[in-house]
N, C-alpha and C positions, 0 to 999 in steps of 0.2 A: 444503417450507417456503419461503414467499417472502421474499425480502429486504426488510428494512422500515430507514426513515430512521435510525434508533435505531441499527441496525448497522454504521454506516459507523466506518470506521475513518483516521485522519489517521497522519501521517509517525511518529507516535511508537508508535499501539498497531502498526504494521506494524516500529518497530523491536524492539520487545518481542518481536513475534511470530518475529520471525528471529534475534532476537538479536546486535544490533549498536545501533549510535547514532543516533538521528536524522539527524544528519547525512550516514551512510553513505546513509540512503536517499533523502535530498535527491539527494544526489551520483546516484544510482542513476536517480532520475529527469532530472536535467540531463545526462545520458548515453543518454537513450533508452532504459536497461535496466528500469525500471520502466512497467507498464503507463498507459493513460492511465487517469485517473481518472473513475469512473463518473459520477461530480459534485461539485459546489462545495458548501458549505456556505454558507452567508449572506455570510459576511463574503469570497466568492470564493475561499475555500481546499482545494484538491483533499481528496475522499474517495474512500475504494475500497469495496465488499463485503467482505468476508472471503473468500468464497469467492474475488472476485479474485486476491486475496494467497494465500489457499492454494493455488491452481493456478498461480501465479508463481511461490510459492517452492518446490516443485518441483524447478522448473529454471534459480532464478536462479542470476548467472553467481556459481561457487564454490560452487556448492551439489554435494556429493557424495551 
């Protein structure tokens, strides 16, 4: 299956997915510990794939 634009996920469905606060993951990326983003959205706002985020959260930091 290939990733299509529809799937892009922003700071919130990635805090959902992990389960913390938007904000944690803001933080997570001003720290360098979140990946860079696949791409912007119109308005210049990073998105990721899913699958990005589910192979980050893996082994993001605190992740047992």
């Amino acid at each position: 299956m290939s990733p299509r634009s529809t799937d892009l996920w922003s700071y919130a469905e990635i805090a959902r997915h992990i389960k913390v606060q938007s904000e944690t993951v803001r933080n997570y990326r001003r720290h360098g510990l979140l990946p860079d983003p696949d791409t912007h959205d119109a308005n210049g706002h990073p998105r990721w794939y899913p699958d990005t985020i589910r192979a980050w959260a893996r082994n993001r930091p605190g992740h047992r």
